[in-house]
TIRO-59292 format. One line per 2 residues: number of its first residue (from 1); their letters; for each residue x, y, z negated of C-alpha. Coordinates in Angstrom, 3 decimals. Each point is the difference from the previous one (the first is absolute). Example, Ala and Ser with C-alpha at 12.3 -4.5 7.8 and 13.67 -1.06 7.14 Angstrom:
1) as) 12.300 -4.500 -7.800 ~ 1.370 3.440 0.660
***
This chain:
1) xx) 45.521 0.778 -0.654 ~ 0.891 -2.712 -2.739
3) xx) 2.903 0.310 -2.662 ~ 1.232 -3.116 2.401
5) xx) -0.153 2.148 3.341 ~ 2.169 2.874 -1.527
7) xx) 2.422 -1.897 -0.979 ~ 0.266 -1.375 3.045
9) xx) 0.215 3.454 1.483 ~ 2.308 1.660 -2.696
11) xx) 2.375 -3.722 1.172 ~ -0.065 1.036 3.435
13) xx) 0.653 3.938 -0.170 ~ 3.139 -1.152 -2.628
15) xx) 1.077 -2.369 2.430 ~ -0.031 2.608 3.086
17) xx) 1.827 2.500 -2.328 ~ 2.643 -2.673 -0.472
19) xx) 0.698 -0.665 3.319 ~ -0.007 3.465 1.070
21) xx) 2.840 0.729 -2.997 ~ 1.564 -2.928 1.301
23) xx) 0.196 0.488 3.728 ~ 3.970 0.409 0.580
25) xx) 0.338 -3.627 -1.985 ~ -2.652 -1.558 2.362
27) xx) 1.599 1.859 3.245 ~ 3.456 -1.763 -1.151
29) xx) -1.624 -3.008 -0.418 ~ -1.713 -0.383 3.333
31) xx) 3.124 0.878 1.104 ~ 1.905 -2.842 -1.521
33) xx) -2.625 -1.956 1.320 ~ 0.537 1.063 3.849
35) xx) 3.792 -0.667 -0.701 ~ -0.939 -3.232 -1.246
37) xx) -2.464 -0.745 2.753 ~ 3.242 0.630 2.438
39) xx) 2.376 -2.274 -1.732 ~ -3.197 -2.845 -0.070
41) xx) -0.402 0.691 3.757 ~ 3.898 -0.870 0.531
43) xx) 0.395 -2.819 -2.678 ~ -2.988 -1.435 2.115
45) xx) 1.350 0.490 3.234 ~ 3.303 -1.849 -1.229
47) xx) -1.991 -3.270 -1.401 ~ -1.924 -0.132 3.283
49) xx) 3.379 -0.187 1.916 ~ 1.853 -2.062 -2.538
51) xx) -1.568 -2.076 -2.706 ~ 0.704 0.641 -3.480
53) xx) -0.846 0.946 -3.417 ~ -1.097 3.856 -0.250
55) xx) 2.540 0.753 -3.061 ~ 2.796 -0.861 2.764
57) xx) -1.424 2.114 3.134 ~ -0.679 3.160 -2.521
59) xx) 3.796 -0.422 -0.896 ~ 1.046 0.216 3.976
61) xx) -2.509 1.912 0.429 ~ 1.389 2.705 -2.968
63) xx) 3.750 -0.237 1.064 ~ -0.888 0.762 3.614
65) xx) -2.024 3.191 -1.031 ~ 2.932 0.439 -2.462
67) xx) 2.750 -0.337 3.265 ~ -2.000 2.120 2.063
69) xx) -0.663 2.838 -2.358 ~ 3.915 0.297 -1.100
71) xx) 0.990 0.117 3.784 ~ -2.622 2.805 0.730
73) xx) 1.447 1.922 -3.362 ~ 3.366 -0.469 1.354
75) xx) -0.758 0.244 3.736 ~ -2.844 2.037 0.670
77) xx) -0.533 2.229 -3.013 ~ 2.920 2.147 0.187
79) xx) 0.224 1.449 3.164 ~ -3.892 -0.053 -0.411
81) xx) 0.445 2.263 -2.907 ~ 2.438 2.546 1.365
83) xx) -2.427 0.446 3.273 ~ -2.829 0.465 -1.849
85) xx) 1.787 2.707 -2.116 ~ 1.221 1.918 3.044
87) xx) -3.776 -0.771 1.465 ~ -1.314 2.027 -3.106
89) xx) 2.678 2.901 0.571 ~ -0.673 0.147 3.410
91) xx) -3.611 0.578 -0.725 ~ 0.263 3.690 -1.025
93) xx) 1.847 0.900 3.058 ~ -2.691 -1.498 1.935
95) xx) -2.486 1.872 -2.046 ~ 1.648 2.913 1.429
97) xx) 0.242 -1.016 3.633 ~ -3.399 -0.964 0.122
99) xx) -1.399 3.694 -1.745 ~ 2.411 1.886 2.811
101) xx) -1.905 -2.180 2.959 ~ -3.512 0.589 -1.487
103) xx) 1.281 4.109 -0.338 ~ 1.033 -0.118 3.965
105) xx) -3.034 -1.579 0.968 ~ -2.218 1.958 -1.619
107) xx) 1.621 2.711 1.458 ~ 0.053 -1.088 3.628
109) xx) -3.544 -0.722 -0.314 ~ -0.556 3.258 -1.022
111) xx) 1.776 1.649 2.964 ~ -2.258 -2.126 2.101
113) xx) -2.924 0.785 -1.064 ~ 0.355 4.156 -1.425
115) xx) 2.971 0.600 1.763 ~ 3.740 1.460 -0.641
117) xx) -0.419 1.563 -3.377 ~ 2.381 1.293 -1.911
119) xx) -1.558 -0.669 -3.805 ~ 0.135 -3.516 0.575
121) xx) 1.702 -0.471 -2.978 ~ -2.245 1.443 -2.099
123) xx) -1.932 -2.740 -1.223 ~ 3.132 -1.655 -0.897
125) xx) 1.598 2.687 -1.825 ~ -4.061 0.087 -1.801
127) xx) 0.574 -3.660 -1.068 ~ 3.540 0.111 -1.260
129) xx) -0.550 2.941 -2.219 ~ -3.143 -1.995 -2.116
131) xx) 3.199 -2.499 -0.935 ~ -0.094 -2.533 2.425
133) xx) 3.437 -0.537 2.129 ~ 0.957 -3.412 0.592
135) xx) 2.915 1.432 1.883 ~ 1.731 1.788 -2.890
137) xx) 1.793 -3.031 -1.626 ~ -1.975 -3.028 1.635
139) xx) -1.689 -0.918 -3.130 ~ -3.839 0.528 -0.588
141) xx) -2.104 -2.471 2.671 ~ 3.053 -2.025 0.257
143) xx) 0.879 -0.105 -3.604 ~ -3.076 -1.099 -1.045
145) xx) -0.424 -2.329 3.175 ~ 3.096 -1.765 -1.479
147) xx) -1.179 -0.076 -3.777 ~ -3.405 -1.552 1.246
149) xx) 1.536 -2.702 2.021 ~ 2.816 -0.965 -2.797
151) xx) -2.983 -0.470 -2.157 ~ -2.284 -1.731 2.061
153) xx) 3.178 -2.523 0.681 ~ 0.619 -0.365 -3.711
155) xx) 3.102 1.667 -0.277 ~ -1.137 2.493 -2.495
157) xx) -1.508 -0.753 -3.107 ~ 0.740 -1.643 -3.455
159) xx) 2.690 -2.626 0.852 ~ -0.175 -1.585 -3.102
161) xx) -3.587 -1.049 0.356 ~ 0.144 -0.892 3.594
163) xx) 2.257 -2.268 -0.847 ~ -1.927 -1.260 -3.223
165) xx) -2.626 -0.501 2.491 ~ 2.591 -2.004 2.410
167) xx) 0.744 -2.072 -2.102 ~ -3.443 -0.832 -1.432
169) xx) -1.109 -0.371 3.818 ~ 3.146 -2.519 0.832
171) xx) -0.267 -1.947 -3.050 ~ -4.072 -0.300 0.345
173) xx) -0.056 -0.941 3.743 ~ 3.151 -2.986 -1.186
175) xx) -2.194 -1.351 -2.765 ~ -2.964 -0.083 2.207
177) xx) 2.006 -1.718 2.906 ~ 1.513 -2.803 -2.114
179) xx) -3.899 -0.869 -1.011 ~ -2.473 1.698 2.191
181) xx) -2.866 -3.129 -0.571 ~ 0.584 1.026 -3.879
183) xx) -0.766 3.826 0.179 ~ -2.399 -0.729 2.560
185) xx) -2.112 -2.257 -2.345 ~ 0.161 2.394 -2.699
187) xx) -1.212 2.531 1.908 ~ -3.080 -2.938 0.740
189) xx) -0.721 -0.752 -3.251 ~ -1.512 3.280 -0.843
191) xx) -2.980 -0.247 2.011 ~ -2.693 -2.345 -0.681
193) xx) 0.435 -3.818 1.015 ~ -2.748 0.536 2.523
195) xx) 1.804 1.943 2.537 ~ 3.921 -1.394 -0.955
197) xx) 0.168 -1.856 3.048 ~ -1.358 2.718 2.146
199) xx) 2.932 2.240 -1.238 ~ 2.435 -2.147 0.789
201) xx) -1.143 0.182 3.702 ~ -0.038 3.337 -0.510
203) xx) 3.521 0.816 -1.365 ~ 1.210 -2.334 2.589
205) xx) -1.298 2.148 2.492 ~ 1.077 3.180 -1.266
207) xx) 3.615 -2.008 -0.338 ~ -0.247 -0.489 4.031
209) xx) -0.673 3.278 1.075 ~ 2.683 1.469 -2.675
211) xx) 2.470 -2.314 2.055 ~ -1.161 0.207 3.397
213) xx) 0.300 4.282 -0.841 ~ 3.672 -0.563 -1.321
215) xx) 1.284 -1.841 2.545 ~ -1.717 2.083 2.833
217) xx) 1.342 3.511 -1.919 ~ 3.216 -1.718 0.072
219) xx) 0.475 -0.652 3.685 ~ -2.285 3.263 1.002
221) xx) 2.876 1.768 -2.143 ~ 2.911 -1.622 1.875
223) xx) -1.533 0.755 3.224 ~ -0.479 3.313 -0.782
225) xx) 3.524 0.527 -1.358 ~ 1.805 -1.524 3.051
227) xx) -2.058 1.840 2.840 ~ 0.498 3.558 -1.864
229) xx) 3.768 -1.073 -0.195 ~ 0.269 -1.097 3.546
231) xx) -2.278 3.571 0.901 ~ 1.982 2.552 -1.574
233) xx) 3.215 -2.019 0.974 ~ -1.338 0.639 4.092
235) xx) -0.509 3.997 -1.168 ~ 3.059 0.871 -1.664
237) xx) -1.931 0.864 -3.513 ~ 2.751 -0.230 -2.548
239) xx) -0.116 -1.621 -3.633 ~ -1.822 -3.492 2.029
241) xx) 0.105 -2.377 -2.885 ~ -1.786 2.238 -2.901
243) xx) -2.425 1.322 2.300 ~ -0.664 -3.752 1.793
245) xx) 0.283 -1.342 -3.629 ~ -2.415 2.778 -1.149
247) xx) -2.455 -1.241 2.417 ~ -0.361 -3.179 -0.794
249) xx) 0.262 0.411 -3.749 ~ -2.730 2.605 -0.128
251) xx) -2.393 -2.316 2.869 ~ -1.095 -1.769 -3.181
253) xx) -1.976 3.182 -1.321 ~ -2.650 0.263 2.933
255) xx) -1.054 3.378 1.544 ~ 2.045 1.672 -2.460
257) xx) 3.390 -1.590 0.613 ~ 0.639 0.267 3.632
259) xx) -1.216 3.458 -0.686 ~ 2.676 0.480 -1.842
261) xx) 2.323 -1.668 1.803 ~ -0.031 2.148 3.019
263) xx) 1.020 3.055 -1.704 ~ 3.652 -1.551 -0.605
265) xx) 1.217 -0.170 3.953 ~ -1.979 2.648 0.796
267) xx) 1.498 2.247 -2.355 ~ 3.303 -1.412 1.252
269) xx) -0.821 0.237 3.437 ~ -1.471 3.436 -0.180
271) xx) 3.768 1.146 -0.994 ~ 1.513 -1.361 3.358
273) xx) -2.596 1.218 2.530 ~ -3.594 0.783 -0.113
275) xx) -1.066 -2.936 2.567 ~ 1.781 -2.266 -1.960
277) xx) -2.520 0.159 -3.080 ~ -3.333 -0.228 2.848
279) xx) 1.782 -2.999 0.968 ~ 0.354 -1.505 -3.400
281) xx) -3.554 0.704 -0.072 ~ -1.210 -1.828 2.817
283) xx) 2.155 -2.811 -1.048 ~ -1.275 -0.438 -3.313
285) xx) -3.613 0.242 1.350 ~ 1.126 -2.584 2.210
287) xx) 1.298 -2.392 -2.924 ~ -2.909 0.237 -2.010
289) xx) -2.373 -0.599 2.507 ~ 2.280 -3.417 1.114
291) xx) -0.184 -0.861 -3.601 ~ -3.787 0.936 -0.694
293) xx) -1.385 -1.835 3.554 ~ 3.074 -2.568 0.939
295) xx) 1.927 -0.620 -3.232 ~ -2.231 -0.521 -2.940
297) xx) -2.985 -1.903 2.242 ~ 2.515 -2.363 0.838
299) xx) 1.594 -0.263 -3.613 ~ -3.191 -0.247 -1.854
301) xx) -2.777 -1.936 1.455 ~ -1.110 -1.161 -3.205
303) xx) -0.110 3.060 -1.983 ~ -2.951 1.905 -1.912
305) xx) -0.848 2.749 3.277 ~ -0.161 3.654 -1.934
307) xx) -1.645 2.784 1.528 ~ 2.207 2.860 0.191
309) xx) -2.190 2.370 -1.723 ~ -0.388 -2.449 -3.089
311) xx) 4.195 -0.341 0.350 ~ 0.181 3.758 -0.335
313) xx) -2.751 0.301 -2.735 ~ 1.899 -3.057 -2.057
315) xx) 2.977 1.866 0.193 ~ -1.681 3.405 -1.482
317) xx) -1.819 -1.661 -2.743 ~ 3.215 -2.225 -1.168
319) xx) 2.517 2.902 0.243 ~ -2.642 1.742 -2.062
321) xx) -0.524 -2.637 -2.703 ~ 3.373 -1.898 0.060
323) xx) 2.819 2.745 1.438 ~ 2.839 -0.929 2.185
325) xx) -0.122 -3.378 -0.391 ~ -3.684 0.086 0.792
327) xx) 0.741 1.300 3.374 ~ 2.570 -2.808 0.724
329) xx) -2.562 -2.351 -1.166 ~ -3.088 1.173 1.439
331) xx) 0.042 -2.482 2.992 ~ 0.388 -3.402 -2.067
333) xx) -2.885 1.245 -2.319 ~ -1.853 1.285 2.435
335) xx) 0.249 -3.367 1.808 ~ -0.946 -2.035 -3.518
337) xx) -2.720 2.214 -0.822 ~ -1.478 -0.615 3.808
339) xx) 0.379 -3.681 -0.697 ~ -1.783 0.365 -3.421
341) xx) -2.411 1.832 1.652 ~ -1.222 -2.363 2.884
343) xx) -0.096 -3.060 -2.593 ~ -0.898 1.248 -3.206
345) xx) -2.580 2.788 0.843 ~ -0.955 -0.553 3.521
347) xx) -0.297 -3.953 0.377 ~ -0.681 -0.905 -3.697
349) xx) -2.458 2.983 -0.825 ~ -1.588 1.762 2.630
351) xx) -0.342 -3.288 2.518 ~ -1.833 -2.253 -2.563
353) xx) -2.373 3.202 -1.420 ~ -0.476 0.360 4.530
355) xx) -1.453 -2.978 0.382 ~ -1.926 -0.071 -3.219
357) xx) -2.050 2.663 1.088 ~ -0.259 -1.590 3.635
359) xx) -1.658 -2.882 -1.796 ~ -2.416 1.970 -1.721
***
C-alpha cells in the first residue's frame, strides 16, 4: 500500500474511534432530531390547514405542546405517580403469591403422579436452606424485579446528567425546528456535489417515514391506553390509570414494552384472585394483537414495514451500543437505517453493479 492509502486508513480507523467515544452525543442528537421531526410534522400540518408563515405556526404550535404538557403535570401525573408507587409495593407481595401457587402446584402434581407422600416438602425445605426464600421478607426476585424496571424507565441513574442531556436534546430538536432546510443542507454539503441532490431525496424520505412512525406510535399508544383502561375497568383490577397509562407509555418500546407492561395488573390482579391475573392475560394478548393486526395497519400505511426479528435485533444491538436511550430509540433508527439501506446501498450500489454484469 502507498504512504497515500495509509493515511487514508489511519483517517478512517481515527474517525470510527471518534464516533464510538462519541456515541451518547450522537444518540442525543438523533434524538433531538426525532423531536424535531415531530414538531416539523405538526407545524406542517397547521400551514396545510391554515396559511401562514412557519415562525407563527411553530409559536401555536409550541404553546399548545406547552398547554398540554402543564395540564398532564397537573392532571395526570400525580395520581399517576402515587399508583405507580403502590404498583411497585404491591409487586413484592405478588412475588410472594405467585411462589405459594407455583409451591401448591407442584405439589398437587406430585400427588398425582407418585401419590400421597408425606416428604413433599422436602425439596422445598432443600431450596430454602442454599439461601433462597422469597417468602422471608418479600425482597430478592421482587426486589430486584423492581430495581430493573425503575432503571429501564429512567428513574434511577445520575439526575444531573439526564437532565444535562434534556436539555441538550430540547434545545437541539428547537434549533433544528426553527430551520430544518438549514441543518439539512449542512448535513448536504459534506458529500460530493455529484450525489447532493440525490441526498436530498433521500433525507426527505427518511423525514416521511420518521413522521408517518410518530404519528402512527402516537395513536397505536392511545389506543392501547384506552382499551387496557376500559379492560381492567370491566375486571375489577385496581390502580386502572397507572397500569392503562403504563401500557400505552411502554407500547412505544416494541416486544419489550408490552412485555413489561403486563407484569403491572397482573401483579395487581394476582393479589385479588388468581383468575383475575389469567384474565389480565388474555386481555393484554388481546390488545396487542388489535394493535399489531387492526391498529397500526390502519395508522401507518405509509411506513418503512420492519420485520420483527430485525425490530428485536435493532433493539439488542442499540441497547448494547447506546444504553437506555438506545432502547427507546431503536425503532426510529432502525426505521432510518432501513431507509438508508434500500436507497443508498441497495438501489444506488448493488442495482447499477446488477445490471453491469447483465450487460457483460
Amino acid at each position: 500500500m502507498k504512504f497515500s492509502q495509509w493515511l487514508a486508513l489511519a483517517a478512517l480507523v481515527a474517525a470510527g474511534v471518534l464516533l464510538w467515544n462519541l456515541r451518547e452525543v450522537l444518540i442525543n442528537l438523533f434524538a433531538g432530531i426525532v423531536l424535531a421531526m415531530a414538531l416539523c410534522t405538526l407545524v406542517g400540518e397547521l400551514r396545510s390547514k391554515k396559511s401562514m408563515p412557519r415562525s407563527l405556526a411553530l409559536l401555536i404550535c409550541l404553546i399548545g405542546l406547552a398547554v398540554v404538557v402543564s395540564a398532564a403535570m397537573a392532571i395526570v401525573v400525580p395520581p399517576f405517580t402515587e399508583q405507580f408507587h403502590q404498583l411497585l409495593l404491591q409487586l413484592p407481595a405478588a412475588a410472594k403469591e405467585l411462589w405459594k401457587l407455583a409451591i401448591g402446584a407442584i405439589n398437587q402434581t406430585s400427588e398425582m403422579v407418585y401419590g400421597v407422600d408425606n416428604n413433599k416438602g422436602e425439596w422445598e425445605k432443600q431450596l430454602f436452606s442454599n439461601g433462597f426464600n422469597p417468602l422471608q421478607d418479600g425482597s430478592g426476585l421482587a426486589s430486584g424485579l423492581s430495581e430493573g424496571l425503575q432503571k429501564l424507565l429512567g428513574f434511577a441513574g445520575n439526575l444531573g446528567s439526564g437532565l444535562v442531556q434534556l436539555l441538550f436534546v430540547l434545545a437541539m430538536s428547537l434549533m433544528i425546528a426553527i430551520q430544518p432546510m438549514a441543518y439539512r443542507e449542512v448535513a448536504i454539503l459534506l458529500l460530493p456535489s455529484f450525489y447532493r441532490r440525490r441526498a436530498r431525496s433521500i433525507l426527505s424520505q427518511c423525514g416521511e417515514a420518521l413522521s408517518s412512525w410518530m404519528v402512527g406510535v402516537l395513536v397505536s399508544c392511545f389506543c392501547v391506553a384506552l382499551l387496557a383502561g376500559i379492560g381492567l375497568s370491566l375486571l375489577g383490577v385496581k390502580l386502572v390509570m397507572a397500569n392503562a397509562l403504563l401500557a400505552g407509555l411502554l407500547n412505544v418500546i416494541p416486544n419489550v414494552g408490552p412485555t413489561l407492561s403486563t407484569i403491572f395488573p397482573m401483579s395487581v390482579a394476582l393479589l385479588d384472585a388468581p383468575w383475575k391475573a389469567v384474565a389480565v392475560l388474555g386481555l393484554y394478548v388481546v390488545i396487542q394483537n388489535l394493535e399489531s393486526y387492526v391498529i397500526t395497519p390502519s395508522v401507518m400505511q405509509h411506513q418503512v414495514k420492519l420485520l420483527p426479528g430485525l425490530t428485536l435485533t435493532a433493539q439488542f444491538v442499540f441497547t448494547v451500543v447506546f444504553g437506555p436511550l438506545g432502547l427507546l430509540l431503536a425503532l426510529p433508527l432502525a426505521v432510518v437505517i432501513q431507509v438508508l439501506i434500500r436507497e443508498v446501498i441497495i438501489h444506488d450500489l448493488l442495482d447499477p453493479w446488477k445490471k453491469q454484469r447483465l450487460a457483460q
